[in-house]
PDB file of N, CA, C and O in Angstrom:
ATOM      1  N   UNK A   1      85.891-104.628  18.354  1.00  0.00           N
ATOM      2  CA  UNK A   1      84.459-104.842  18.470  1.00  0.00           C
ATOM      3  C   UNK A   1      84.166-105.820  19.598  1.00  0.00           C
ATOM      4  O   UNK A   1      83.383-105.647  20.532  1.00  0.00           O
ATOM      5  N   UNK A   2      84.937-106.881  19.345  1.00  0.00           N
ATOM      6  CA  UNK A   2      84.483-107.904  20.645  1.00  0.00           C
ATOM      7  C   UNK A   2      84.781-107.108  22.241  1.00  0.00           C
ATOM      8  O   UNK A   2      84.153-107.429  23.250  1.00  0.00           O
ATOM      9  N   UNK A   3      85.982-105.902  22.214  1.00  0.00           N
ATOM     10  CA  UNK A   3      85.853-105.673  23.857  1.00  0.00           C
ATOM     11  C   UNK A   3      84.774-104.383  23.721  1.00  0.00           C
ATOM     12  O   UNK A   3      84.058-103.971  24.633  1.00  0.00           O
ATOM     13  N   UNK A   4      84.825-103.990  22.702  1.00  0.00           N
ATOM     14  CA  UNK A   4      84.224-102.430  22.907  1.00  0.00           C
ATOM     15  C   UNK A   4      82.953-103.089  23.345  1.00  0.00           C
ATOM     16  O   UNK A   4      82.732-103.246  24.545  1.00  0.00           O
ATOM     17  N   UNK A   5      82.002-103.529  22.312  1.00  0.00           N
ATOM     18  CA  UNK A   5      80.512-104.328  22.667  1.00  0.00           C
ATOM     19  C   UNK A   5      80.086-105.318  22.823  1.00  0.00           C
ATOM     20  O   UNK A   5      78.937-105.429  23.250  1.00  0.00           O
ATOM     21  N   UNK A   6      80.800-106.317  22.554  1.00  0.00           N
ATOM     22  CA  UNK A   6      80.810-107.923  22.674  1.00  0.00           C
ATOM     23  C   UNK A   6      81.168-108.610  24.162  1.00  0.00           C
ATOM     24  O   UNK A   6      81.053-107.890  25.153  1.00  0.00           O
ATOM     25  N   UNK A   7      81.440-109.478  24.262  1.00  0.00           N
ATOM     26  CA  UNK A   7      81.970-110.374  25.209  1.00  0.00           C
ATOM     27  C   UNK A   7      82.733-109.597  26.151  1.00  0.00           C
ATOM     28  O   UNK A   7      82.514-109.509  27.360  1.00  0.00           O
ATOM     29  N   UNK A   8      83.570-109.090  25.545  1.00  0.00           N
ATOM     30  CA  UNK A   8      84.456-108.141  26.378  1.00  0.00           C
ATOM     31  C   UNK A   8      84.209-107.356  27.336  1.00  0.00           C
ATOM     32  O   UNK A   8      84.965-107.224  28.299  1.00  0.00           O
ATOM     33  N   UNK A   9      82.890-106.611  27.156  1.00  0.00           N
ATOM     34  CA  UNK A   9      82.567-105.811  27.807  1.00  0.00           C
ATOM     35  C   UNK A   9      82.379-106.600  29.236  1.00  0.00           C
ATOM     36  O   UNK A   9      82.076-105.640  29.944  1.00  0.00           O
ATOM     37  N   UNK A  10      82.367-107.659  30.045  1.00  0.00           N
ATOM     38  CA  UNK A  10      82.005-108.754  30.447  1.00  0.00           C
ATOM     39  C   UNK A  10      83.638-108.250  31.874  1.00  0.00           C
ATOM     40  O   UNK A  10      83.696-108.154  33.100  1.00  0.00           O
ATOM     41  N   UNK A  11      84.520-108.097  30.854  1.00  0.00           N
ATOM     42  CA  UNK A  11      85.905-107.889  31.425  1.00  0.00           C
ATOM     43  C   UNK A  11      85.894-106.117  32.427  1.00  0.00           C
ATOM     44  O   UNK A  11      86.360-105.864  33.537  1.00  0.00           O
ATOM     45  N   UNK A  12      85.226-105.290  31.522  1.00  0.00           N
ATOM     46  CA  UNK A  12      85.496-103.889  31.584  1.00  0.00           C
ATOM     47  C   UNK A  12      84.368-103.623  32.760  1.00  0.00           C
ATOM     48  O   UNK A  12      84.473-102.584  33.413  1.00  0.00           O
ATOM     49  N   UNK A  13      83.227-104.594  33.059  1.00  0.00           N
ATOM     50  CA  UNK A  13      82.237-104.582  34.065  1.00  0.00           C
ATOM     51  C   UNK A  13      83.403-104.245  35.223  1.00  0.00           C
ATOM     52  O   UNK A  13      83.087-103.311  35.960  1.00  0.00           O
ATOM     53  N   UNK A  14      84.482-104.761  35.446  1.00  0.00           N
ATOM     54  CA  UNK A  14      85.177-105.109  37.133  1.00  0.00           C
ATOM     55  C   UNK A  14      86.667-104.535  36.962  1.00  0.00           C
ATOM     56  O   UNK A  14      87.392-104.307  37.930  1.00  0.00           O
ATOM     57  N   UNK A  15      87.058-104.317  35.578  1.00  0.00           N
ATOM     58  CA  UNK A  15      88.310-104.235  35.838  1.00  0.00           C
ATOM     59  C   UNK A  15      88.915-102.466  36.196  1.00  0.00           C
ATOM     60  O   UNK A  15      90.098-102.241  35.939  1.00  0.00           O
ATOM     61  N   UNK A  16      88.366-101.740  36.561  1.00  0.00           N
ATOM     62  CA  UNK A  16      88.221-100.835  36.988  1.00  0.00           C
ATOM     63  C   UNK A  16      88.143-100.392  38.420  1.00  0.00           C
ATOM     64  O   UNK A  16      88.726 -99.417  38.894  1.00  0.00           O
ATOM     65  N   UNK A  17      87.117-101.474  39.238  1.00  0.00           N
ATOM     66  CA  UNK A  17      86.515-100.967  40.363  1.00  0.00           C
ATOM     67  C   UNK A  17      85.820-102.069  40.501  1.00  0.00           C
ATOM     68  O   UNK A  17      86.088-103.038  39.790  1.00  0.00           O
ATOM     69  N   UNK A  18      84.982-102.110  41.274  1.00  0.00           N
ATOM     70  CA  UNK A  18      83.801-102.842  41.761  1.00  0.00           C
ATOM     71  C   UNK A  18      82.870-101.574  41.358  1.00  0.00           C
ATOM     72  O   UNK A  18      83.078-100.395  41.643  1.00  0.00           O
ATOM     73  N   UNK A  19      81.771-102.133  40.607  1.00  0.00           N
ATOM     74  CA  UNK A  19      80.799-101.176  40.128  1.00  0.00           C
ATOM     75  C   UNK A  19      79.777-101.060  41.281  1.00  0.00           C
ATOM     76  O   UNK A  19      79.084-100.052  41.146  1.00  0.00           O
ATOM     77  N   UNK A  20      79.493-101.760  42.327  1.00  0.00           N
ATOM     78  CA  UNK A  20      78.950-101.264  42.970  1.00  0.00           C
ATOM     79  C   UNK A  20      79.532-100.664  44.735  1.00  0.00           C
ATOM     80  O   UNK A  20      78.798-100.499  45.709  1.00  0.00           O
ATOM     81  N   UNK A  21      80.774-100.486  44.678  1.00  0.00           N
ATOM     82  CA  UNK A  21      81.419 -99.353  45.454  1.00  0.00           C
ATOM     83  C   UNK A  21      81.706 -98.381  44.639  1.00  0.00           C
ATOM     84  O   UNK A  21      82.090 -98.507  43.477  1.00  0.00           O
ATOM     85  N   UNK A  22      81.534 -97.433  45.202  1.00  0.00           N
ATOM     86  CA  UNK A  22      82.014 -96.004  43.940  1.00  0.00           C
ATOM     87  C   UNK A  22      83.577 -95.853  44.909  1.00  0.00           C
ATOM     88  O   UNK A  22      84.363 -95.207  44.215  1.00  0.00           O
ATOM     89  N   UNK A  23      84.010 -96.116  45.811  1.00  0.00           N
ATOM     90  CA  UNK A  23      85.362 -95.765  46.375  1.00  0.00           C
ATOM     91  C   UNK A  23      86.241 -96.956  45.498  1.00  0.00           C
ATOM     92  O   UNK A  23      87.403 -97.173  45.839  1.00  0.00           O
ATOM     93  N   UNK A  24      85.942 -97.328  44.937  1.00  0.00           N
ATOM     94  CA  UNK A  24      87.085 -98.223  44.188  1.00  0.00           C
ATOM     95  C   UNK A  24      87.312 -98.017  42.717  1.00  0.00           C
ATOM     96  O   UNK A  24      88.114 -98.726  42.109  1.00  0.00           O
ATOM     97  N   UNK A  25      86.451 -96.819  41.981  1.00  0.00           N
ATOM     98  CA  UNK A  25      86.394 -96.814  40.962  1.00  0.00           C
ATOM     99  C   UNK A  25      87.563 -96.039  40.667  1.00  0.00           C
ATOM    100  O   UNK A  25      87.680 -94.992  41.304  1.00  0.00           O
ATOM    101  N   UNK A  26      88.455 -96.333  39.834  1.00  0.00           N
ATOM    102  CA  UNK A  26      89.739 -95.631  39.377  1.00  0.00           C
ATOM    103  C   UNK A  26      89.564 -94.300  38.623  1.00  0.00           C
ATOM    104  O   UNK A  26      90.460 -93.457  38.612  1.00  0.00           O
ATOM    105  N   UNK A  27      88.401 -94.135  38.002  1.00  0.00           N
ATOM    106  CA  UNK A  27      88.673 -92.770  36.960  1.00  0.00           C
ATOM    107  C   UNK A  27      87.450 -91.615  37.435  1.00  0.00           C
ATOM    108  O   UNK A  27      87.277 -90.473  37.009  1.00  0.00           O
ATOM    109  N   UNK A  28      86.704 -92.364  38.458  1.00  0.00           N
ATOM    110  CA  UNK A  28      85.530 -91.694  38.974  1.00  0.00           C
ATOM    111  C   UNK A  28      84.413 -91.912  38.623  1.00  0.00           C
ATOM    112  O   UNK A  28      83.490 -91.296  39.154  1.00  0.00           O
ATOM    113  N   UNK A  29      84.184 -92.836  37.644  1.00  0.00           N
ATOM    114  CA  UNK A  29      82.637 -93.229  37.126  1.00  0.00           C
ATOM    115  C   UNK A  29      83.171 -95.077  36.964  1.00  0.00           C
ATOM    116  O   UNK A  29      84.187 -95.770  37.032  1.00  0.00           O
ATOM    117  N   UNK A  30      81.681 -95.196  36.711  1.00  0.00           N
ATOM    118  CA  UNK A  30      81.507 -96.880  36.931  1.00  0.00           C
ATOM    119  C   UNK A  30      82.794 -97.455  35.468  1.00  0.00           C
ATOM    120  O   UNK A  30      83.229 -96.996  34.411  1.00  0.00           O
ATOM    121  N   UNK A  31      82.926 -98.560  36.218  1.00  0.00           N
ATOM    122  CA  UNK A  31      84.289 -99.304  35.556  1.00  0.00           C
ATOM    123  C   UNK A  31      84.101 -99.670  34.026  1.00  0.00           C
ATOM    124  O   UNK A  31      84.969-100.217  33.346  1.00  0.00           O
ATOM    125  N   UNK A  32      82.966 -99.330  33.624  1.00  0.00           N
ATOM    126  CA  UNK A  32      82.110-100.322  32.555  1.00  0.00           C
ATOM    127  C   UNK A  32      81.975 -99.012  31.623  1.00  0.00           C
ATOM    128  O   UNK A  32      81.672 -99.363  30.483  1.00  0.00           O
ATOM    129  N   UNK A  33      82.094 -97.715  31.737  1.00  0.00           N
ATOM    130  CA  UNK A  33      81.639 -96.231  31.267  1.00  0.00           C
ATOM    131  C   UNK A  33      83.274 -96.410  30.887  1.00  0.00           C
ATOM    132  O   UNK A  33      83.638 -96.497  29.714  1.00  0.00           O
ATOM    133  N   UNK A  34      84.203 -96.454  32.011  1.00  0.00           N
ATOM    134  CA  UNK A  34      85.444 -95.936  31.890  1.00  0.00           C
ATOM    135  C   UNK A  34      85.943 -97.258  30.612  1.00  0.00           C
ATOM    136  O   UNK A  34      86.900 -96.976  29.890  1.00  0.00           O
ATOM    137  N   UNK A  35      85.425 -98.276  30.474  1.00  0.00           N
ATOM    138  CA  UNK A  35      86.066 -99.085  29.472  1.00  0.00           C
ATOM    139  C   UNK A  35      85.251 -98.976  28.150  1.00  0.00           C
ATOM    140  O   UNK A  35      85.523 -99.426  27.038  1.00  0.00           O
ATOM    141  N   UNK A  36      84.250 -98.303  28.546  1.00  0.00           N
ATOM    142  CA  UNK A  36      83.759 -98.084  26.929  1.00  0.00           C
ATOM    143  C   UNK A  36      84.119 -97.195  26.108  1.00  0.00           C
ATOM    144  O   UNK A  36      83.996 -97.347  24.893  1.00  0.00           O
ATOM    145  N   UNK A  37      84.757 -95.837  26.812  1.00  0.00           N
ATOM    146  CA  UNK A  37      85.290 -94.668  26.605  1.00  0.00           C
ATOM    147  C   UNK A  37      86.647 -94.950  25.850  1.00  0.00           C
ATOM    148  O   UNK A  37      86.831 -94.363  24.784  1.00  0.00           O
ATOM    149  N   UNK A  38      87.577 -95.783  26.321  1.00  0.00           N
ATOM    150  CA  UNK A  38      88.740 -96.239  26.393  1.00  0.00           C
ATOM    151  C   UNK A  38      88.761 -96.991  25.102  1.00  0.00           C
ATOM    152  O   UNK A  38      89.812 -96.777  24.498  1.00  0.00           O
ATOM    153  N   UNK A  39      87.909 -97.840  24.448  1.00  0.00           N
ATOM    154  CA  UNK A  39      87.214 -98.773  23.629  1.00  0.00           C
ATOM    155  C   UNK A  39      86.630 -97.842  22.373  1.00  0.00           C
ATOM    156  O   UNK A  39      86.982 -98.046  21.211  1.00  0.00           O
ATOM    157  N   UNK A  40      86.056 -97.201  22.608  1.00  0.00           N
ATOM    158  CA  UNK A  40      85.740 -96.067  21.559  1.00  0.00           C
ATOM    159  C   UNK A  40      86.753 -95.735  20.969  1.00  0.00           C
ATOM    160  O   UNK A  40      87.216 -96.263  19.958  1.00  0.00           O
ATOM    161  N   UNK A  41      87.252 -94.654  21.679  1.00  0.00           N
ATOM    162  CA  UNK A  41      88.180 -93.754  21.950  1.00  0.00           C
ATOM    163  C   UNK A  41      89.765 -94.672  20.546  1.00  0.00           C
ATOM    164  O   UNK A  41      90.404 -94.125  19.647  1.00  0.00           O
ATOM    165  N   UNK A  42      89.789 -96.002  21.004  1.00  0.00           N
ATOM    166  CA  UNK A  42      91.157 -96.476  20.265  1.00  0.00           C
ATOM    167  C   UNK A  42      90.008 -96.958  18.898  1.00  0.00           C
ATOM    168  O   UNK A  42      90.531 -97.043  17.787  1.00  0.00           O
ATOM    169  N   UNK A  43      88.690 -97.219  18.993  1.00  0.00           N
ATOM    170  CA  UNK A  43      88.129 -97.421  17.467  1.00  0.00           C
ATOM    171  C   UNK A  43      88.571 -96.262  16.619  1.00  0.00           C
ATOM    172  O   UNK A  43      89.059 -96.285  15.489  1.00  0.00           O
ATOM    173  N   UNK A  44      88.171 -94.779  17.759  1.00  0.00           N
ATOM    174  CA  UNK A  44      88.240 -93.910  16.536  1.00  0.00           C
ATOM    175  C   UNK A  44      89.695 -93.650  15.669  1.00  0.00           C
ATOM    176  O   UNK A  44      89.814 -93.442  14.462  1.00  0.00           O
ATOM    177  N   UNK A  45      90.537 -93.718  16.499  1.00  0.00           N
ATOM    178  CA  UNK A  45      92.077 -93.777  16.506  1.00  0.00           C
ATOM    179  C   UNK A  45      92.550 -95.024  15.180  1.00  0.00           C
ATOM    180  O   UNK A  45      93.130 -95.138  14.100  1.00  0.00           O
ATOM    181  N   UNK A  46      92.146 -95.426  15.749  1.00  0.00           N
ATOM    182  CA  UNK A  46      92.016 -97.128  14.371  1.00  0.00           C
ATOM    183  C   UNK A  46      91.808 -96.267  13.265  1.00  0.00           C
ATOM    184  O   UNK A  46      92.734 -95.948  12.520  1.00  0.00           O
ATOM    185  N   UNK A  47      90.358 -95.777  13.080  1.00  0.00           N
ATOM    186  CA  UNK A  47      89.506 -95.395  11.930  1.00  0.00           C
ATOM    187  C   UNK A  47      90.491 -94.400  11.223  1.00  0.00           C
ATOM    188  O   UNK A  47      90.595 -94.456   9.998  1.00  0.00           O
ATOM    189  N   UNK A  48      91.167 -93.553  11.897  1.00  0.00           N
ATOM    190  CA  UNK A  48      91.837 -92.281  11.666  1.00  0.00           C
ATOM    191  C   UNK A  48      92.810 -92.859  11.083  1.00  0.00           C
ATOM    192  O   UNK A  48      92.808 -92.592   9.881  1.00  0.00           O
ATOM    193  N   UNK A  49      93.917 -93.757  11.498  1.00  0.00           N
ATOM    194  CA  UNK A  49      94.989 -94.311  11.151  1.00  0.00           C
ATOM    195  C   UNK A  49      94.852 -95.068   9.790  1.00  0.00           C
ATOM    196  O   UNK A  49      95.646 -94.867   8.872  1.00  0.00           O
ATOM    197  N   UNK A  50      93.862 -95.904   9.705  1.00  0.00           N
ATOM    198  CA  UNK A  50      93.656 -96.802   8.312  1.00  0.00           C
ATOM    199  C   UNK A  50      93.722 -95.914   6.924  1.00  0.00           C
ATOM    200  O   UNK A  50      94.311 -96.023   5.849  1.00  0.00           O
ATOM    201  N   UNK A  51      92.634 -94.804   7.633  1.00  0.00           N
ATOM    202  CA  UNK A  51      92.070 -93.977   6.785  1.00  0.00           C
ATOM    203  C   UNK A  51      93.351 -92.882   6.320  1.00  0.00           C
ATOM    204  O   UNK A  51      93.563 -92.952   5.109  1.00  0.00           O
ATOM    205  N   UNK A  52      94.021 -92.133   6.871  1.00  0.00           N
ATOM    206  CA  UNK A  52      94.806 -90.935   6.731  1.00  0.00           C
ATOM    207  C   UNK A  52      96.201 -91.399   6.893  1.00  0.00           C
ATOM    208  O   UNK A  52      96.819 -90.956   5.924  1.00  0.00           O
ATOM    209  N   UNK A  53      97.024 -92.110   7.689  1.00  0.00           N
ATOM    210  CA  UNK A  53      98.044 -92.637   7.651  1.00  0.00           C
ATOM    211  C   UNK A  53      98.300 -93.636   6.806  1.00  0.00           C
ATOM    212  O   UNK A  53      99.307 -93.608   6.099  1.00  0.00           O
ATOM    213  N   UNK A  54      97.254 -94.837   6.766  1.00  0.00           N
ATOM    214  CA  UNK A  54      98.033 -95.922   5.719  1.00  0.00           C
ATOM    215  C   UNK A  54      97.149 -95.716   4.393  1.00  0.00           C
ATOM    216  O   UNK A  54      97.115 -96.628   3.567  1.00  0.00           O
ATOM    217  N   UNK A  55      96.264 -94.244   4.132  1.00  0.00           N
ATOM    218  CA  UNK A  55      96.089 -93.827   3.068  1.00  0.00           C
ATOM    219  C   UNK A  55      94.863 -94.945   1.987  1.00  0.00           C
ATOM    220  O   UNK A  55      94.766 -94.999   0.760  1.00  0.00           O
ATOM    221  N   UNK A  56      94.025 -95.764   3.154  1.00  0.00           N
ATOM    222  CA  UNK A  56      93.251 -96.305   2.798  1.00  0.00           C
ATOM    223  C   UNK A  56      91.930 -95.709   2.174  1.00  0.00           C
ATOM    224  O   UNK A  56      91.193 -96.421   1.492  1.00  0.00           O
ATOM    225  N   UNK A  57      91.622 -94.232   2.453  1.00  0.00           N
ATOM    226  CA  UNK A  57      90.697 -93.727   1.859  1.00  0.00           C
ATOM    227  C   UNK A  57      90.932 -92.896   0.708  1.00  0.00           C
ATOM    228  O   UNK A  57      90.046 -92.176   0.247  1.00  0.00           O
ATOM    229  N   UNK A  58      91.893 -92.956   0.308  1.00  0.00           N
ATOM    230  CA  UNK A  58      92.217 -92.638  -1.135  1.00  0.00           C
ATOM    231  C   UNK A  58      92.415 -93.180  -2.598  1.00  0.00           C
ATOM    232  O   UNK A  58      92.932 -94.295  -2.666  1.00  0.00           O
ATOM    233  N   UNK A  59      92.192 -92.763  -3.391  1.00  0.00           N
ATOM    234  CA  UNK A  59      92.113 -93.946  -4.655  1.00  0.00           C
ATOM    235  C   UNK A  59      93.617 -93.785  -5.047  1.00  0.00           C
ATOM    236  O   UNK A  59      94.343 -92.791  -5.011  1.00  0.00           O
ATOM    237  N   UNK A  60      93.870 -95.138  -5.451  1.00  0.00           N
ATOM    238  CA  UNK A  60      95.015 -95.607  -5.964  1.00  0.00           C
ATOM    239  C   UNK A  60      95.639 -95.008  -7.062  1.00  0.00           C
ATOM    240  O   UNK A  60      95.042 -95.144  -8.130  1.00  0.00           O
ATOM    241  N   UNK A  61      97.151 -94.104  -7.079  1.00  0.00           N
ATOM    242  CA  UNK A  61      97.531 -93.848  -7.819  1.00  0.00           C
ATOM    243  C   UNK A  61      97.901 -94.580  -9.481  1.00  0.00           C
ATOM    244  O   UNK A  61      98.325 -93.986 -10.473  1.00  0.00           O
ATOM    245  N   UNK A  62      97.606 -95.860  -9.347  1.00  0.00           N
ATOM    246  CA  UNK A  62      97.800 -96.456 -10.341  1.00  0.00           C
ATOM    247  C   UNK A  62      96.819 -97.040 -10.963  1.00  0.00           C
ATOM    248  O   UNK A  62      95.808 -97.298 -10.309  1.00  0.00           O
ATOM    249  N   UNK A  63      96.867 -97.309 -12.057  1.00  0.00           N
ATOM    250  CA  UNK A  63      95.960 -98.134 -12.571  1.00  0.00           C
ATOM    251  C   UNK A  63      95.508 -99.348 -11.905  1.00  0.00           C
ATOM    252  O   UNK A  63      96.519 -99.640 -11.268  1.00  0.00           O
ATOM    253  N   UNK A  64      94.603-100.287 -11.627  1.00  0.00           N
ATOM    254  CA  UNK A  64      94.488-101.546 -11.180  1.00  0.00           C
ATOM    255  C   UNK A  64      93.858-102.515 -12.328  1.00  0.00           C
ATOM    256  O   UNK A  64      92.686-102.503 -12.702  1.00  0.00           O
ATOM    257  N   UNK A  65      94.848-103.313 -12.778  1.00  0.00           N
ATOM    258  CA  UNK A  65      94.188-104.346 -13.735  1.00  0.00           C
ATOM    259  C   UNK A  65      93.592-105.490 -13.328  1.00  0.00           C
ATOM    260  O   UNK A  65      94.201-106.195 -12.523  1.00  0.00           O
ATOM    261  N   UNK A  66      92.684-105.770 -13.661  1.00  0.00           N
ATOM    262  CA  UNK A  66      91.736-107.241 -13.451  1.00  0.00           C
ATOM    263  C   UNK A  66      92.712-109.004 -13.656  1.00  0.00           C
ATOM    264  O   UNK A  66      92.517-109.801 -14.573  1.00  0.00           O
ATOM    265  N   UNK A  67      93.119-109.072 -13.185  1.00  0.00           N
ATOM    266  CA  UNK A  67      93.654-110.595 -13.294  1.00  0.00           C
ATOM    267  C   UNK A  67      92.647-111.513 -14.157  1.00  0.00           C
ATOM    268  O   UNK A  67      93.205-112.035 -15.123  1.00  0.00           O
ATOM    269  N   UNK A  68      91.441-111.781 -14.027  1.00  0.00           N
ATOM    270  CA  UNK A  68      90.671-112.449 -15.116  1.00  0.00           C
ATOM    271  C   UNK A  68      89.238-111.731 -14.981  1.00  0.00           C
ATOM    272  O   UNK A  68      88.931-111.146 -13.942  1.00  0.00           O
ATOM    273  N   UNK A  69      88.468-111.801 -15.975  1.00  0.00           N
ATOM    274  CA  UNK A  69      87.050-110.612 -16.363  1.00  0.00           C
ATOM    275  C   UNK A  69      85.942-111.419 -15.165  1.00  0.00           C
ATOM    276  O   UNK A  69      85.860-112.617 -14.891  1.00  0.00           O
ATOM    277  N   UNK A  70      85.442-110.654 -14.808  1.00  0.00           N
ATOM    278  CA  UNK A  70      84.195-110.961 -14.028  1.00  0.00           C
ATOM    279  C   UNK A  70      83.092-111.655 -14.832  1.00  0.00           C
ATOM    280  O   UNK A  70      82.836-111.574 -16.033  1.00  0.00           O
ATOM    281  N   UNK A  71      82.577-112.275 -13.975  1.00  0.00           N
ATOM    282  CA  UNK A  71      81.431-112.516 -14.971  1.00  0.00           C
ATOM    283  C   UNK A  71      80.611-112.049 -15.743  1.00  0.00           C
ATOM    284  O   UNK A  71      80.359-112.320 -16.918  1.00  0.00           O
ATOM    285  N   UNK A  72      80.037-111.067 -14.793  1.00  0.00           N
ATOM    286  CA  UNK A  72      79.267-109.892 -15.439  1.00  0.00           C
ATOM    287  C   UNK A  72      79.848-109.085 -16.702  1.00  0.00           C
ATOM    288  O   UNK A  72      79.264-108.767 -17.738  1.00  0.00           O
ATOM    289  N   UNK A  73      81.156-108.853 -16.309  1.00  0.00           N
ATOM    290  CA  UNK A  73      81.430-108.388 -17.718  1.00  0.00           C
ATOM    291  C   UNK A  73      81.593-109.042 -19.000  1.00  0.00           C
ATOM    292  O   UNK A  73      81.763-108.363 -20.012  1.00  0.00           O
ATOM    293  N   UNK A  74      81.555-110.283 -19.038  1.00  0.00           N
ATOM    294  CA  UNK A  74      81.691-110.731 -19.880  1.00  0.00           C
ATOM    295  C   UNK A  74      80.700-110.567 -21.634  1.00  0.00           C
ATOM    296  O   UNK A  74      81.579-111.177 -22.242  1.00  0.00           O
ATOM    297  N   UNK A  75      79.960-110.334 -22.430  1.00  0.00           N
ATOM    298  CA  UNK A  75      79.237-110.545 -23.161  1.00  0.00           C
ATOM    299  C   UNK A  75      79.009-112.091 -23.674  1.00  0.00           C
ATOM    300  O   UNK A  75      80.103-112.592 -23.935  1.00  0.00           O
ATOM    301  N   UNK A  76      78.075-112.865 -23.863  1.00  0.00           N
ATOM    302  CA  UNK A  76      77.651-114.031 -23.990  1.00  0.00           C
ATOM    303  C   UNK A  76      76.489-113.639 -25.397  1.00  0.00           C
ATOM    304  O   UNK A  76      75.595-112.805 -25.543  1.00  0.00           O
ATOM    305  N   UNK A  77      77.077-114.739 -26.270  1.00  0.00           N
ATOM    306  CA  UNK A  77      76.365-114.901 -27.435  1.00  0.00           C
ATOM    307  C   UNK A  77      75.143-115.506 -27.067  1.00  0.00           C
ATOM    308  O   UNK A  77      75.337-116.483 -26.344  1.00  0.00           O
ATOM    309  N   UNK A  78      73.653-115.219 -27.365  1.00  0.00           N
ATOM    310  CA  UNK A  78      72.571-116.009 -26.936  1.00  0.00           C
ATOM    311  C   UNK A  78      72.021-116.997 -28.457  1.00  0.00           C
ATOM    312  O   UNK A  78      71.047-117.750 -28.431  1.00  0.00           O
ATOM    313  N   UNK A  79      72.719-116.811 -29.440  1.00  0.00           N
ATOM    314  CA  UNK A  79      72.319-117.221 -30.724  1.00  0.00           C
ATOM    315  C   UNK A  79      72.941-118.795 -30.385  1.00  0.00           C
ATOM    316  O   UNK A  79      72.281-119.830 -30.485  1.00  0.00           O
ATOM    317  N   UNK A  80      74.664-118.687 -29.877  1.00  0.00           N
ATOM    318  CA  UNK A  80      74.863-120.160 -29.669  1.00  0.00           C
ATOM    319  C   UNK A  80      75.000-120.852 -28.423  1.00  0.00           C
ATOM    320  O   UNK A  80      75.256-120.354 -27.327  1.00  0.00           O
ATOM    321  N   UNK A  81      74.747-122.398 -28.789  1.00  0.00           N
ATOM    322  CA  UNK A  81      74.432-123.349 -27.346  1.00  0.00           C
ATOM    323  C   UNK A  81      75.582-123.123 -26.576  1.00  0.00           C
ATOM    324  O   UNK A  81      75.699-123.653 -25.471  1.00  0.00           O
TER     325      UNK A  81
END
């Protein structure tokens, strides 16, 4: 997030080319297009990987037990102090 849209992008302005010569631009479009593409491009790759490889979008074959009850679940007597 910080290079795709943040600060970063700051880097991807020049590191390409000089955005305002087009003879220096390495991929053929402005240096700042070519690093957002590049920036995307490994988010979606991320997204894919979390999700389908380390099997983060699937529910857990096992049971998951609570270590101690939430609050909410708890029931509370209102009769005593």
């Amino acid at each position: 997030f910080f290079f795709g849209v943040g600060p970063g992008t700051v880097i991807g302005n020049t590191i390409f080319g000089n955005p305002n010569d087009m003879a220096t631009w390495t991929f053929g479009i402005p240096s700042i297009w070519a690093w957002q593409i590049i920036w995307w491009a490994l988010g979606v790759f991320m997204m894919w990987f979390l999700a389908y490889k380390m099997e983060l979008s699937t529910v857990p074959s096992t049971e998951i037990v609570a270590l101690q009850e939430d609050i909410g679940d708890i029931h509370m007597d209102t009769d005593s102090p």
